[in-house]
N, C-alpha and C positions, 0 to 999 in steps of 0.2 A: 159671679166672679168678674164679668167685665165690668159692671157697675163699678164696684168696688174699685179695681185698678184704674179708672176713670176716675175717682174720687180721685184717689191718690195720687196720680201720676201725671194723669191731664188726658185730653182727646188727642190722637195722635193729629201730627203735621208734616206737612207735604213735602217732599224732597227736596221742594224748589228752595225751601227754608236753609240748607243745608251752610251757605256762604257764612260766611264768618267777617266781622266787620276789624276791622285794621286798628292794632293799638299802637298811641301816642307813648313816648316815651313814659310818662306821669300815671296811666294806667297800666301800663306793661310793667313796672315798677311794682306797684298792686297787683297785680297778676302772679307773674312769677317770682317776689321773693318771700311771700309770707314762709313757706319751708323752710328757705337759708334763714328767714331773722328769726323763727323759733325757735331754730335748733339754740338759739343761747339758755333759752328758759330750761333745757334740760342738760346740755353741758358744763354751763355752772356748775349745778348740782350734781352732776358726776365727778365733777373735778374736785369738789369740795370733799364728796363722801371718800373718794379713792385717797387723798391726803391726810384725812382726818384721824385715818386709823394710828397713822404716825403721831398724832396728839400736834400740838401745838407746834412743833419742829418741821412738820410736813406742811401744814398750813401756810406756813411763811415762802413756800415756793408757790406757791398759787400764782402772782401775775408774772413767775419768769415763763409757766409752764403755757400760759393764757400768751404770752410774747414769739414763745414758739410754733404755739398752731397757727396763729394768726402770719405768721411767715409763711408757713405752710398753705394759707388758704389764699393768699398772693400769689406764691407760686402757681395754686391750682387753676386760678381765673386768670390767669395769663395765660396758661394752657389753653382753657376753656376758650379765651378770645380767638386762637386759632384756628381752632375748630369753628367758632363761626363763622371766620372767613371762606376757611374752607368748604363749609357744609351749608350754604344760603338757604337750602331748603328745609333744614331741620338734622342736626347730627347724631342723632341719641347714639348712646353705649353701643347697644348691639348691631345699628347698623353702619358704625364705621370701624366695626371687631369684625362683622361676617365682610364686608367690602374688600377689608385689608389684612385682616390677620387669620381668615379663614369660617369654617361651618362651627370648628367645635369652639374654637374663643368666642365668636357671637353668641352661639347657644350660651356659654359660659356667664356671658354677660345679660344677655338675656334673664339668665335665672336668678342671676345676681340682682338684677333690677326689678323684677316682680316679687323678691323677696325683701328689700328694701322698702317698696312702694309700699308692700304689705304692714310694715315694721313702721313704716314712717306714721300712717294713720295709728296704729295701735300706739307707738310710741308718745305723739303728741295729743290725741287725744284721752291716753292715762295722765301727762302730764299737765293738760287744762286742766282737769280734775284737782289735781295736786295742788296748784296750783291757785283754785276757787276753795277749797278746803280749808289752803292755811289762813285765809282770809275769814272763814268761816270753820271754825273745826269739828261741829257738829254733823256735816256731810263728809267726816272720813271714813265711817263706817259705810257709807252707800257710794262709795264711787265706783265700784261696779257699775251697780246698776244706774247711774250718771254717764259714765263712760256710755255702756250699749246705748242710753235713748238718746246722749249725743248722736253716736254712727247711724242711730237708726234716721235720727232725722236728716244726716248729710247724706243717707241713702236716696231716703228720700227724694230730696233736694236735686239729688243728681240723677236719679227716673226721669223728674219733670225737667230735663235739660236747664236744670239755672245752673250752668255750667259758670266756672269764673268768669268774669268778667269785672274788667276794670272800675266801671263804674260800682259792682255792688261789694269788690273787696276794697277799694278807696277808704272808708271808714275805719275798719278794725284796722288795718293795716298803716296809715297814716296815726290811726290813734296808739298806735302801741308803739310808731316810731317818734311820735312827740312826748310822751308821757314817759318815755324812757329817758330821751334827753335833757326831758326838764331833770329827772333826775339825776344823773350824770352832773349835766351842770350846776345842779344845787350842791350837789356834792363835794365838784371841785372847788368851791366857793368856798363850802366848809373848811377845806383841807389846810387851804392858804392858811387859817387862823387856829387850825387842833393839831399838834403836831403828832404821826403815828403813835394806834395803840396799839401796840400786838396783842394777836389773840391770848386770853387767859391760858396761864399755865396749869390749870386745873382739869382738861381735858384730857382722859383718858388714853394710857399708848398701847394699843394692841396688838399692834405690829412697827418694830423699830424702821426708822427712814432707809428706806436702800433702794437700788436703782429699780429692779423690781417694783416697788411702789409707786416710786417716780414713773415708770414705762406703762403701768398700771393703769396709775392716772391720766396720763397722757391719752392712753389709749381711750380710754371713756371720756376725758373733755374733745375728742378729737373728732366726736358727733355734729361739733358745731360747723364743720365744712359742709354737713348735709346739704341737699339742693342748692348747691353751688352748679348742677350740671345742666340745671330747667333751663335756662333762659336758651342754649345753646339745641336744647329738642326743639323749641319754640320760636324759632327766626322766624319763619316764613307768618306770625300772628301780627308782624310789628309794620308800621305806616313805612314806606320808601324813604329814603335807603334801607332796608330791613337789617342788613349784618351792620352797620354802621349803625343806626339805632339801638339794635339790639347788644354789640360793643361796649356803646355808652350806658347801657340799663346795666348791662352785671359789671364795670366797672365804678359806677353808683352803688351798686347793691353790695361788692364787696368792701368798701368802704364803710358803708353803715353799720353792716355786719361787724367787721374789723371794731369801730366804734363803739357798736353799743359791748361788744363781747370783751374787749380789754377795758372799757370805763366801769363795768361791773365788775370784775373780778379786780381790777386796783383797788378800786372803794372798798370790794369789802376786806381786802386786806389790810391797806390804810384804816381804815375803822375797826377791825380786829372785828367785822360781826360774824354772831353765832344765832343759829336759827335753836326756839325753842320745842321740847316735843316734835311732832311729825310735821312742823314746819319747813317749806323748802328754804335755798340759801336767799333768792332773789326777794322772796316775800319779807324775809328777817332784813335785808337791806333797806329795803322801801319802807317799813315800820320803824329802822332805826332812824332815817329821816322826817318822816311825816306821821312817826306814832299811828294811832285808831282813825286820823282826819283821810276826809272824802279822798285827796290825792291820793292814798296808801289804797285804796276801793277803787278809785280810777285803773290803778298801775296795775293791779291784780285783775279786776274785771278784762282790761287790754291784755294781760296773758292771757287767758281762758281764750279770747278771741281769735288771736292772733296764730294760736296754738291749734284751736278749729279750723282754721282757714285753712294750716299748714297741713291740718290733714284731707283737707279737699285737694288741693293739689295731688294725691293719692290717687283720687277719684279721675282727677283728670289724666296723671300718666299710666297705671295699670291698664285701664280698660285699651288704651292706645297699644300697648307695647303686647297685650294679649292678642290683639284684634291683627299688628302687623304677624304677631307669629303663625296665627291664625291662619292668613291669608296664604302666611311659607309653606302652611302644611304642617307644624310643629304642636300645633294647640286644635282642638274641636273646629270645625268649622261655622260653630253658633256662634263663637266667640267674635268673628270677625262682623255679625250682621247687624245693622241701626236699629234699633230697636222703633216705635210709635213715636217717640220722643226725638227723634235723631240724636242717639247717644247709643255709646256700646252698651246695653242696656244689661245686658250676660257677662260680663268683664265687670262692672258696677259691681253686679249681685254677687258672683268669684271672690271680690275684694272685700266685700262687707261680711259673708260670711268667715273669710280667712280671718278677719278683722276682729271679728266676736271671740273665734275661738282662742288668739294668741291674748285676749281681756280675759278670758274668761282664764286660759291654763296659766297664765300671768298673776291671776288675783289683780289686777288692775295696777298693779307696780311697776313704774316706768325703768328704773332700778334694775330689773329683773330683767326687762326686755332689752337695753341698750347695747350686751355684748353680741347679740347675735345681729342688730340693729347695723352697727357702724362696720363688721366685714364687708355685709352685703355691698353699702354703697362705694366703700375705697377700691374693691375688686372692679366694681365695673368701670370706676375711674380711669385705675390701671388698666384695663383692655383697651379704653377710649384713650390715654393718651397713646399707647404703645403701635395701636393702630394708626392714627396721626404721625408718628414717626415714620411709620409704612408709606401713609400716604404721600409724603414728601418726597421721600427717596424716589418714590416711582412718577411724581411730577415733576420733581426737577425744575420750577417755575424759581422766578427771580426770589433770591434771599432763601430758599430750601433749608440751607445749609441751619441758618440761622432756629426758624421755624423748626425744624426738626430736635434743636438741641433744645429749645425750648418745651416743646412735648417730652421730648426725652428726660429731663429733668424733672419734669410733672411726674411722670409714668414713676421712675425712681422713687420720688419723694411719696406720691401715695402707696407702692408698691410695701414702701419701706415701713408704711404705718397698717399697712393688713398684717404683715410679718408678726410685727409688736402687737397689735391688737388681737391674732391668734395667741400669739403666745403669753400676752398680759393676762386674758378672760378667758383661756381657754377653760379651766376647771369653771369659769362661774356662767357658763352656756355657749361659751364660741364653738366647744364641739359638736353642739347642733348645727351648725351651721355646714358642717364637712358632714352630714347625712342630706339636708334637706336641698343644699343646692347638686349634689350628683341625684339624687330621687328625681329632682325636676330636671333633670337631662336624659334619664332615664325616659320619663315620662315623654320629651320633647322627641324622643328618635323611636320610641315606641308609636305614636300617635304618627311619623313622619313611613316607619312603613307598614302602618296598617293601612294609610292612604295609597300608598303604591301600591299595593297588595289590589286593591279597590279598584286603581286605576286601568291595571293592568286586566284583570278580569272583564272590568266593562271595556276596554278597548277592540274597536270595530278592524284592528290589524288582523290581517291576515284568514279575515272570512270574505265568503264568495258575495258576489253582487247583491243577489237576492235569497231569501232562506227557505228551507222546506217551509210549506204551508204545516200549520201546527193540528196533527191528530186529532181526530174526533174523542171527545174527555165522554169520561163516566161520570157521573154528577149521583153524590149523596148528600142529602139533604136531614141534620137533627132535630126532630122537632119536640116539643113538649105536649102537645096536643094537637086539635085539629080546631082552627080558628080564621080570623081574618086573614090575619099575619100569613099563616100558612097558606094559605089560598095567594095570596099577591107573590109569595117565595113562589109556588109552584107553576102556576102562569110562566113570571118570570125564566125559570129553569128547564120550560116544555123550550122556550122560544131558542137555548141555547142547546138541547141537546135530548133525543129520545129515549137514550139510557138515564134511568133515574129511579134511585130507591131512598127511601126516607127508611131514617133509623132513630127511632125510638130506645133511649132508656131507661128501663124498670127497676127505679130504687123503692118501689115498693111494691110487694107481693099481690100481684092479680092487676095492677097499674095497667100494665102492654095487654091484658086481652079486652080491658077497654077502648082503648086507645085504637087498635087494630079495628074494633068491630066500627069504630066511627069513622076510620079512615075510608075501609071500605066501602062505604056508601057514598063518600064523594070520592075518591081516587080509587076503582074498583082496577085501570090497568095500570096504578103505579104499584112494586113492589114494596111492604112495611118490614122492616127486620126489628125484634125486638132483642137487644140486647140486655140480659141479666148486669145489677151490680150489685153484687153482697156486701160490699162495702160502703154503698151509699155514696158514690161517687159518679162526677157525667162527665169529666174532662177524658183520667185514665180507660176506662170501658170504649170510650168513641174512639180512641188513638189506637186502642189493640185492634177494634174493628177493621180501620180502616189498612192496619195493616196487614191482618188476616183478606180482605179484599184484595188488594190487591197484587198479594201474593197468588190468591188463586184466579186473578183473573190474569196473571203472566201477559200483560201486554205490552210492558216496557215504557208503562206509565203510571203514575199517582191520580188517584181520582178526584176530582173535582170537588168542592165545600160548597152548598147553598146553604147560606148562612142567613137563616131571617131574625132579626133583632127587634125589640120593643125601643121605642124610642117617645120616653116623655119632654113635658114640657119645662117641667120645674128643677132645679136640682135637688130640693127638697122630695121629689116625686120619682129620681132616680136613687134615694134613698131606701124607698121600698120596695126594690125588686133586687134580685137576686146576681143581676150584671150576669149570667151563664155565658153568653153569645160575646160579651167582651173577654173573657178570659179564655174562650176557646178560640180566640180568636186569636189571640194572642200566643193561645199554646201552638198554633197552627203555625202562626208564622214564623216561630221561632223555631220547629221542630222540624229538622230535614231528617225524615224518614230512611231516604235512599239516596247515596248519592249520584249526583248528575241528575236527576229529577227534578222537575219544578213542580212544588202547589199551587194548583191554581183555587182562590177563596174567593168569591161573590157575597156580599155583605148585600140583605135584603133587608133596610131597615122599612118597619110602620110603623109610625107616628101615630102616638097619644094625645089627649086634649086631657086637661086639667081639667074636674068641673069645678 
């Protein structure tokens, strides 16, 4: 097994590796906006589907509706610029919701944001697929299983710490933001000289246009602000001035965004296009420009990419946001530790297996996943700007006043699109979303005093300097026969105590008066007790023993375990024994007899050689 993890993951490395090298404006760019520019590949195509139903009467609000998110997503990174200032060393969600607005709004956001993170790989990586499909149609039936060896391989990838970095997301990233503008700009080109086709009257009305639909819509294109809030986690990555760098990156990034998001949806309303069969909107764009030719292959491959990246960024904030909870006490505490790789290596694994399952319960439809998708992220927003508010008031630094109405605005505005987006998707999956984020708060104050509970038990408060010396123990020893093994246990076992009886169990009839006559020739003054099991069983039988023992030895103590174990070489060679000595071991520790008592268990293992 270590082989193997070795193959796959790499030889671990040294702590000292740990530093992180300082991004340039042009790679932090690369870094943190692949999630903000992907979300357009799948909020098109919600805005498209949620209009459509109206037929051709709904479609014709496509770019008022793409005019208002994108107001929205101004106002949001204005917000966001705030908080960099404010927050130089990194501001995520939950910790300017716990700083400023208390324990349970952070939790709040907290769960909002691992649910998000979760949604966002599953999201974009159903949506590469889609994506590479319509480009190809004969891979719709397998995106499933596309989608998993995608994750498996970003699992992968992020084992072996190739964590983002500037330099290796520059490519996809870059390429999907040229190949988009060429198209855009071809497009605009076009327009000058085709005057509007409205979409065909011939599309189907399943549902008449009414605000509902509209609010619908809105709701589901309104994914496209996703990862608008990375850059603002991520100050303390960027070269000095880090907030003044990082400033200038998400007011770049929201620009682009803004760009590519309203040049697509104008064009494809200007152009009246209609995607054919399981075609997404963007693919049907890019073919009504450049037909079957290599550019229409380029623009689609730069989805696929682009849309991978966006879900590495997953990889990068979960494992973070578990490992800080981690540390609060609210999550396991594996969660918080670097793994061989310096990477939250258990945070990784956490998110790839949530990852699988929401592909797998999903069927691989991006569609399906988007309304539970977009609460998560507008909630945490709302805590993160509302908190910002908080923050201001209580600093009181030059221009507050301003800065505060500025959050406060943000807070409002995404507040206002969680509301509509519960209440748009609620039938089509957003009521998942009011089970799964109290379960994970649940979960977070459950885990927070199981720890207390722990802490307080181990706490050295209020015992005396030094403690009673600890009672002379009774020591019983299971054996299976009379061998090496049992000779090195027995040694062992004289050295710690003269009370000592081995017990033997006879699952089969006349077994213990063998066993007994061979002990006695080499241990003639330790005691053999042979326990009967009609049942054919060695865990239950040795448990009732030991507590009919020490029942009648009434000393106000548990007897001692000389546990001697076989221990091979191979794992293939630990295949062919029976493991008894681990699972009694296991039953040992896990079973408190009496309480206030401790077991004390000695684990005698000898070692086998393969021949």
């Amino acid at each position: 097994m270590h082989r193997l993890r070795s193959f796959l993951v790499g030889s671990p490395l040294p702590t000292a590796g740990l530093g992180r090298e300082k991004l340039s404006k042009v790679k932090a760019l690369a870094t943190f906006a692949p999630d903000a520019l992907s979300s357009i590949a799948y909020a098109n195509q919600e805005i498209f589907l949620g209009l459509a139903v109206a037929g051709t009467t709904g479609l014709n609000y496509t770019f008022q509706l793409g005019v208002l998110i994108t107001v929205i997503l101004a106002i949001v990174a204005f917000s966001y610029l705030q908080t960099i200032h404010a927050y130089p060393n990194g501001g995520g969600s939950y910790i300017v919701a716990r700083e400023n607005l208390g324990e349970f709004p952070g939790l709040l956001a907290a769960g909002a944001l691992m649910l998000n993170y979760l949604l966002v790989a599953a999201v974009s990586l159903t949506a590469g697929v889609e994506a590479l499909s319509s480009a190809f149609p004969l891979l719709w039936p397998y995106k499933i299983s596309i989608a998993l060896g995608l994750l498996f391989g970003l699992t992968i990838l992020n084992l072996r710490g190739m964590q983002e970095t500037g330099s290796v997301l520059s490519v996809p990233v870059y390429l999907f933001i040229g190949s988009f503008l060429i198209m855009i700009f071809y497009g605009l080109v076009l327009a000058q000289s085709n005057p509007p086709n409205p979409f065909r009257s011939n599309l189907p009305v399943l549902q008449p246009l009414s605000l509902y639909v509209l609010l619908r819509a809105f709701s589901s294109g309104s994914t496209a602000l996703t990862g608008i809030e990375v850059i603002s986690n991520g100050v303390p990555a960027f070269k000095a001035p880090e907030a003044r760098n990082a400033g200038i990156t998400l007011i770049a990034m929201t620009f682009l965004m803004g760009a590519l998001f309203l040049g697509t949806l104008g064009l494809t309303q200007h152009f009246g296009v209609l995607p054919t069969g399981e075609e997404t909107i963007l693919s049907a764009l890019a073919r009504h420009f450049f037909d079957d030719s290599w550019i229409y292959y380029l623009i689609q491959i730069s989805t696929l990419l682009i849309l991978i990246v966006g879900a590495n960024t997953a990889f990068a904030g979960f494992p973070r946001i578990t490992a800080i909870l981690a540390q609060d006490r609210y999550l396991p505490g594996q969660l918080r530790a670097l793994g061989d790789r310096l990477v939250f290596a258990n945070g990784t694994l956490l998110l790839a297996g949530g990852t699988a399952l929401l592909i797998l319960l999903f069927g691989g439809d991006s569609h399906a996943l988007i309304p539970l998708f977009a609460i998560g992220a507008f909630l945490a927003f709302t805590l993160s700007q509302a908190g910002m508010v908080r923050h201001w008031m209580r600093a009181r630094s030059k221009g507050w006043r301003t800065k505060a109405l500025i959050n406060g605005l943000g807070a409002l505005t995404t507040g206002a699109v969680v509301i509509i987006i519960g209440a748009g998707k609620f039938t089509q999956g957003a009521w998942l979303t009011l089970i799964i984020i109290p379960f994970t708060l649940l979960v977070f104050y459950k885990v927070r005093q199981h720890y207390q509970a722990i802490s307080e038990q181990l706490s050295l408060k209020g015992l005396p300097p030094s403690l009673k010396p600890y009672p002379p123990l009774r020591f019983v020893m299971p054996i299976s026969g009379v061998h090496r093994g049992t000779l090195q246990a027995v040694d062992l076992a004289r050295a710690f105590s003269n009370n000592l009886m081995a017990v033997y169990i006879e699952v089969e009839a006349g077994g213990g008066e063998k066993v007994r006559k061979r002990w006695m020739e080499w241990f003639p003054d330790i005691p053999l007790h042979v326990e009967p099991s009609p049942y054919r069983s060695i865990i239950g039988p040795f448990l009732n023993f030991l507590d009919r023992y020490d029942l009648e030895a009434n000393d106000g103590q548990l007897a001692g375990v000389i546990l001697p174990e076989f221990v091979t070489e191979g794992f293939w060679s630990n295949l062919l024994h029976n493991q008894v000595a681990w699972s009694l071991k296991v039953a040992l520790l896990y079973r408190r007899r009496r309480k206030g008592y401790q077991q004390v268990i000695v684990d005698v293992p000898f070692h086998l050689k393969d021949e």
